[in-house]
N, C-alpha and C positions, 0 to 999 in steps of 0.2 A: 701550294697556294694557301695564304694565312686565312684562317677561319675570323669571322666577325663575332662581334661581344653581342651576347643574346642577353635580356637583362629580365631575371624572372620577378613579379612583383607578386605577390601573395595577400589575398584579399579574406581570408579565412576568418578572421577575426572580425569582419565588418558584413560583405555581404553574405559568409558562410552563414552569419549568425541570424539571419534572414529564413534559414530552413526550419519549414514549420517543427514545434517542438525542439527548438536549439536554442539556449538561452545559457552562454557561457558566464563565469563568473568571474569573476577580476582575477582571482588564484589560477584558475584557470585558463583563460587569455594569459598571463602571463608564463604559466608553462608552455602554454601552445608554441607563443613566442618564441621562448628559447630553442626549441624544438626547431622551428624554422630556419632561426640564426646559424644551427648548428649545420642545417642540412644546406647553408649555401645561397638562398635567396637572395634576392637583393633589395627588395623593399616589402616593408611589413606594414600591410594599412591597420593600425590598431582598433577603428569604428570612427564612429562621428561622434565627437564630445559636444558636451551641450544637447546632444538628441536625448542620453538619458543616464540616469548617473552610473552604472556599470563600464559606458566606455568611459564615463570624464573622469570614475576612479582607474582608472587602467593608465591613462593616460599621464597620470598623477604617481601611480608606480611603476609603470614602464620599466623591464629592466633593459641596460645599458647592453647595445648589438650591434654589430658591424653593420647588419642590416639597416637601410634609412629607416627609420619608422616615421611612417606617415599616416597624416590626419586628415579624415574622408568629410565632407559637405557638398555646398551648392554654391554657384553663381550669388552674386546678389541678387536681391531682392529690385523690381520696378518704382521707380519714386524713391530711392534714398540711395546716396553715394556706397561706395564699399568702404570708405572710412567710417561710416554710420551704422553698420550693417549691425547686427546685435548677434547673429546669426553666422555671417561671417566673421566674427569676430572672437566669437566662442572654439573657432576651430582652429584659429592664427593661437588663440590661448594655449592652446595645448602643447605649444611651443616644439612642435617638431620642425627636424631636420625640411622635411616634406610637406607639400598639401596638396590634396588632388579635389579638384573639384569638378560635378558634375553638371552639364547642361544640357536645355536642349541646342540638337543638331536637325530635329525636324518642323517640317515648317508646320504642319498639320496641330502637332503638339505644343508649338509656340499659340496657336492663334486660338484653340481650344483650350488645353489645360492649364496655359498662362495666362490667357486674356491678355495677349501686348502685342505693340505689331513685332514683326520679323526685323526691324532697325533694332528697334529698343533691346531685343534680346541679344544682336550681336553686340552691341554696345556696353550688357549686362558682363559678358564673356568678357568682353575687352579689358573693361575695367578691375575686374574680380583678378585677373590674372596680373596686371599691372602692379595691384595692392599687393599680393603676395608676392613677387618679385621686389617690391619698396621694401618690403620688410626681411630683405635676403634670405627669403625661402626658395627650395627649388618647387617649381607649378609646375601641376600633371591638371591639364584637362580630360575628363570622362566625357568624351560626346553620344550623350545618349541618344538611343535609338537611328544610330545612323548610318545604318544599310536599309533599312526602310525609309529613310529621307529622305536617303540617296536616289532611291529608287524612285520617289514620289518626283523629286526637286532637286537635283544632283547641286546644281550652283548655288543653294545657299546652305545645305550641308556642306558644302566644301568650304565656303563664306565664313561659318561656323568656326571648322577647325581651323583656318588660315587665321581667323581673326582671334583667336590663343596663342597659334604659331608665333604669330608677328607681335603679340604681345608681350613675349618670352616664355611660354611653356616649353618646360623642353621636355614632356612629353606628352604628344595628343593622342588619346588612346580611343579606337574606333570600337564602337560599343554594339554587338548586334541583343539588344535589350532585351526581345520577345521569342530569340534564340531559334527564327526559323529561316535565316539565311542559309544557304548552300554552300559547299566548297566553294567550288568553281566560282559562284557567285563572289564570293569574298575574296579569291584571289585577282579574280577582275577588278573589283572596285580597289586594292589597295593599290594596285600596279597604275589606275588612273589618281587615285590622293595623289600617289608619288610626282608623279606624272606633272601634274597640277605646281607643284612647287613645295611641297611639306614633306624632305628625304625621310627616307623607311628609319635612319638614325635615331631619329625625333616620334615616329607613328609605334605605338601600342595595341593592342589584341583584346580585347574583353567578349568572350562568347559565352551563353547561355546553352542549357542541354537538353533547349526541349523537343530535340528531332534527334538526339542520340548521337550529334554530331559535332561536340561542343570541342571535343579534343582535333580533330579531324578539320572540324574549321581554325586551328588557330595554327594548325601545323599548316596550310593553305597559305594562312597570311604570313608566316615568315620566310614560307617559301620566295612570298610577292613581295617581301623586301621589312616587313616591319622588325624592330630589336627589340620590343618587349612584349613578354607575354603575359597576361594575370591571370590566372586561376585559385582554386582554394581546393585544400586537404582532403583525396577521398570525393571531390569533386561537391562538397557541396553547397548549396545555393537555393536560393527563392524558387519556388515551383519544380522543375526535374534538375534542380541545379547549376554549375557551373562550370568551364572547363578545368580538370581533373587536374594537378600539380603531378599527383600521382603518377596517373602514366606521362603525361606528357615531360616528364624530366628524363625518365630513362630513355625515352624515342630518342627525345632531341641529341642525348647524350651518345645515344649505344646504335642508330638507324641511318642509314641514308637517305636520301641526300644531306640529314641535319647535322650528322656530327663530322663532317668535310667544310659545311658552308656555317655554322656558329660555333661558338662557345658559350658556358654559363658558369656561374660560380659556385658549381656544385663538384666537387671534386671525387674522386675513383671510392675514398674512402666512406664518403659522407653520401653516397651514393647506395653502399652497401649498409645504408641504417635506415634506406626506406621504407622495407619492410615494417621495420620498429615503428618509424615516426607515424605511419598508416592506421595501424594495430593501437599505438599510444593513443590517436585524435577518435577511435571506436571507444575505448575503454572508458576516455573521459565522461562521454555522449550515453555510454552505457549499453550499446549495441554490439550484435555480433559481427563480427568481420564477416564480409560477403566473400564467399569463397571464389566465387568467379571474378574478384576483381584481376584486369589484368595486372603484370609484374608482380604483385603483393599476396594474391587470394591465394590459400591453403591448394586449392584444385588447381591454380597456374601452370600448375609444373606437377600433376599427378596423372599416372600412366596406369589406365584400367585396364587395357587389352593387352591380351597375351602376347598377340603380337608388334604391337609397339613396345611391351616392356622387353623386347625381346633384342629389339631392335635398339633400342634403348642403353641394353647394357654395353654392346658392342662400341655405340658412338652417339652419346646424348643429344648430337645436334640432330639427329633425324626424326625426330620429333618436339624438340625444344628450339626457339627462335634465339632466345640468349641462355647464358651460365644463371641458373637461379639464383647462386651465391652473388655474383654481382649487386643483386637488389634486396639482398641479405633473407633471401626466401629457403627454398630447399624444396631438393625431388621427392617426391611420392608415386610408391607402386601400391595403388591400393587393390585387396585383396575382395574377392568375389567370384560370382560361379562360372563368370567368364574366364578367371584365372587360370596360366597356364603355370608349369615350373618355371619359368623364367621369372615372373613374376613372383613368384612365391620364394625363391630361392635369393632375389633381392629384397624382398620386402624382411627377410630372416636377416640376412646381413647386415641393415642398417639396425636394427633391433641386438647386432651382434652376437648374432645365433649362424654358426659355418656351416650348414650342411650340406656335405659331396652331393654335387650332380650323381642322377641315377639311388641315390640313398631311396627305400622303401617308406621310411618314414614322411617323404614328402608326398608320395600318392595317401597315408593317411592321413596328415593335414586337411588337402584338398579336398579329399572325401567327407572328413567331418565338416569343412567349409560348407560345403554344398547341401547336407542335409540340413546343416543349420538354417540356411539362406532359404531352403524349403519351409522350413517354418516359420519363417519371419524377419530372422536376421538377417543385418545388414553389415557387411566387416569393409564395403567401398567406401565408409564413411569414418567407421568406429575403428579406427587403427589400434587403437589400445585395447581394447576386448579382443582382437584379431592377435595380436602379441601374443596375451595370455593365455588365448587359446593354444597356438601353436609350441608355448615355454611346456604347457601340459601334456599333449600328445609327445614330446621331446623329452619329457620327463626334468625339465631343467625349472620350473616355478616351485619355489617355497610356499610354505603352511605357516604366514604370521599369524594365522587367528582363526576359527570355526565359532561360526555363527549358529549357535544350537535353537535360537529358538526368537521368533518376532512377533510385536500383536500391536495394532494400529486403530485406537478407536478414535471417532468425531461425532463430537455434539454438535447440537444445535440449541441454543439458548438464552434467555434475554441478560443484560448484562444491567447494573445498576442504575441504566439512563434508561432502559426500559427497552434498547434497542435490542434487535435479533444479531447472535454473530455468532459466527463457527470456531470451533475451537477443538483442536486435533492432537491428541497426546499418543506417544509408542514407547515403547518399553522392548528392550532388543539386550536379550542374551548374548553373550559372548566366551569363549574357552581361550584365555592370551597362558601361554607360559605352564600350561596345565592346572590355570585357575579360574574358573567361573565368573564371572562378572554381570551385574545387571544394573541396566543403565534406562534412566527417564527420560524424557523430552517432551517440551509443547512446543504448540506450533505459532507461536507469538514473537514477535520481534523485540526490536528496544523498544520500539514504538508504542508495543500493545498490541498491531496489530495483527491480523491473521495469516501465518501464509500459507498454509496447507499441511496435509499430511505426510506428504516427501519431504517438507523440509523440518517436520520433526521426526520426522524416521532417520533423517542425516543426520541430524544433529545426534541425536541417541545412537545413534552407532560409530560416529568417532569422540563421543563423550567420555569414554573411559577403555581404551583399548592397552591400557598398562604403558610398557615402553612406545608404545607405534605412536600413542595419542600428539607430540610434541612435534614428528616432520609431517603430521598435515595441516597445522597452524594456518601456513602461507598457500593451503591450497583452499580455492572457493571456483564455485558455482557460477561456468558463466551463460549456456542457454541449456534449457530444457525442452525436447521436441517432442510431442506424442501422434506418431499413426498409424491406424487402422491397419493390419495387414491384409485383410480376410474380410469377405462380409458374413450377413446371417448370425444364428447365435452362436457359431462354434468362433467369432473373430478375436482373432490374436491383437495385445498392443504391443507394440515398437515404442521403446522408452529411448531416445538416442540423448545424452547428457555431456555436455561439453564443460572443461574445466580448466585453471589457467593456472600456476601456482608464482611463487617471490621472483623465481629465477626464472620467470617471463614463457616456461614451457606450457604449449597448451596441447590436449588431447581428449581422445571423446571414446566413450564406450556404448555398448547397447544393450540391451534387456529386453524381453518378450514372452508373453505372458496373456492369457485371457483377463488377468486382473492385473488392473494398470500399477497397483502398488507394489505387487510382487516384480514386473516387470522394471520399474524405478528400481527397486530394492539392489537387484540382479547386475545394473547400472550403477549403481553406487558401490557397490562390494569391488566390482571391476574398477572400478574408477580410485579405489583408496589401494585396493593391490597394486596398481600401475606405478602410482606415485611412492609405497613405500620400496616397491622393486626397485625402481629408477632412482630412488636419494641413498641406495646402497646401503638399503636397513637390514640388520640381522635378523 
């Protein structure tokens, strides 16, 4: 039986940019973009030009994408044609392929937050869509807020989207706004639109995520017959967000019933770079990747108990739903006091360390895991300190460099504007090649301003490391965690320090320590050994 064309639209750029503290910049919306194009989409809402000048310059440099690129607004306005609209007419400017616009579909929010009756606003609808069909664009209505309208006044939400249908949108997209619709809920009410006269060909998806259910409700409604769905990057959106792109493209693609009853334009190859594009739209934002997300997150597909890793090696599906590589992710056996050999015996193989089942040196491993973890460490997270450790007991880690000696002081004190600020200088010995080296740092940016003491102890200890100082260029700092292990005054700190380098590899080490600086320190030695191991430095 031939699957139906599912048509993904991508709203990232316009309502994503709604999530508090998101403020993308035209270079950026335009990377996004490509990004998207590549992975398959089918429509990219660039924002609403005219609302501010970041989207009207975006719009103005838009690069050229198979995707429609489409430009987001409103209905017109009550008391003036849509040829007069000033407002509507700023977004028809923008001269996309597309235009989607938003209305009310409930009656509660026509007669309150519009002040006009329920005629006037079908008629606003009517004509908004007409306009943009006169000017040979293709019209997507947004009918906002209407599975609570529905729910309030079913017949003039439906009034609503029929009177865009009939107008020519050829897509009306059912909007749960306040995002506390239900599955079930939602797959009722599409199955009656259809029903009504508006086929699932023509009906759109737009779900909010703030019952945790934004994906879950959109997979509902394609169930109930609709072909497009919108969501944004990483899921996010105004208040707890919007339904996720992320997951929802691997379900549809790699799940039943979805990948029997659609298709999307997202192909096997482009598929396996979601990972990336995930990882990309953090990096921009400047956040760390949530490891729990599903398909994408570092944890997805990481196997802490002995006996799943165990199970694991035999036949990965017995614990894994799909092939990680699919979604350009990868397995993880992370190592811990739970760990058994099975675990420990792969977590050494991908590291490309062989050691025979039954070998002795894998109950030392294990043993020195577990004291460490007694005193603080964590190796379920810090896979690279975990490495290193076990390259040591195996006798297989190189000596690039000994650290003979460190010292980390911080002021406090007034600066020529009369104001207080801190300022943090280290000074860190080093033995490269059998030669001494002593190296400065403060802890001031380009900026001038402060950033602490870790980051001039980093900076001073890969400042002059001889030949190593050149492949850690492209490595930088991307979270710093610190906590408590212990309480009272004997408590240990847990430094865990995550890092990413050019060639898109990321990893994390640990450190622990009653002084958090030595603890950082310990983290950062680990973290520059990992990276000169792995670029196969002498």
């Amino acid at each position: 039986m031939p699957t139906e064309r599912l048509y993904l639209y991508d709203t990232t750029l316009r309502d994503g940019q709604q999530t508090q503290g998101v403020q993308f910049s035209t270079e950026e919306k335009k990377q996004i973009a490509t990004a998207l194009d590549q992975l398959g989409v089918d429509y990219i809402e660039g924002g609403w030009p005219g609302a501010n000048p970041t989207d009207s310059a975006f719009f103005e440099e838009a690069p050229a994408t198979t995707a429609r690129m489409t430009a987001f607004g409103m209905t017109k306005r009550a008391g003036r044609s849509a040829e007069n609209d000033d407002v509507l007419a700023a977004v028809l400017n923008a001269g996309t392929a597309a235009v989607c616009l938003v209305g009310k579909s409930h009656d509660y929010h026509v007669t309150q937050a519009l002040g006009i009756s329920l005629d006037e606003n079908v008629e606003n609808i009517k004509a908004s869509i007409m306009h943009i069909k006169a000017q040979g664009r293709e019209a997507l209505f947004d009918a906002e807020h209407f599975f609570d309208g529905y729910h309030d006044n079913a017949d003039y939400a439906l009034r609503c989207c029929k009177a865009a249908y009939d107008a020519g949108a050829r897509w009306v997209v059912l909007c749960d706004t306040n995002g506390g619709a239900q599955p079930s809920s939602i797959s009722h009410v599409v199955k009656e639109v259809i029903a009504a006269g508006i086929p699932g060909s023509h009906l759109g998806i737009h779900t909010h995520n703030d019952t945790e259910q934004a994906v879950a409700c959109s997979l509902a409604a394609v169930e109930a017959g609709v072909r497009q769905v919108q969501g944004t990057l990483n899921g996010l959106g105004e208040r707890c967000g919007n339904a996720n792109l992320i997951s929802l493209i691997p379900t549809l693609l790699l799940k039943e019933p979805y990948a029997s009853l659609v298709h999307t334009g997202v192909s096997d190859t482009a598929l396996a770079d979601l990972t990336k594009v995930s990882r990309m739209l953090d990096d921009i934002l400047n956040r760390v990747p949530s490891k729990q997300s599903p398909y994408v997150g570092a944890s997805a597909f990481a196997h802490k108990a002995g006996l799943h890793a165990s199970a694991i090696l035999k036949d990965p599906s017995t614990y894994e739903h799909v092939d990680p590589a699919v979604v350009g992710n990868a397995r993880i056996i992370p190592m811990s006091n739970q760990a058994g050999q099975s675990n420990l015996r792969k977590r050494l193989s991908d590291a490309g360390l062989m050691v025979e089942k039954g070998d002795p040196r894998l109950a030392q491993i294990l043993e020195r895991i577990k004291e460490r973890e007694a005193k603080g460490y964590s190796y379920d997270t810090a896979q690279a300190s975990f490495e290193l450790l076990a390259r040591a007991e195996l006798g297989d880690m190189p000596d690039f460099f000994e650290v003979k000696r460190y010292k980390v002081t911080v002021e406090r004190r007034k600066n020529k504007y009369n104001q207080m600020i801190s300022l943090s200088e280290a000074v860190v010995v080093v033995k490269v090649d059998g030669e001494k080296r002593l190296s400065v740092s403060e802890s001031l940016d380009d900026d001038g301003g402060d950033r602490g003491p870790v980051n001039a102890l980093a900076k001073a200890l890969r400042k002059d490391l001889g030949r190593y100082s050149a492949p850690l260029d492209d490595m930088h700092l991307v979270d710093f965690k610190v906590r408590i292990t212990q309480g009272g005054t004997a408590a240990a700190t847990r430094v865990i320090i995550d890092y990413e380098d050019g060639q898109g590899r990321r990893w994390s080490t640990v450190g622990v320590s009653p002084n958090i600086i030595d603890a950082s320190f310990e983290a950062l030695l680990d973290g520059i050994n990992w990276k000169l191991l792995h670029d196969g430095t002498d």
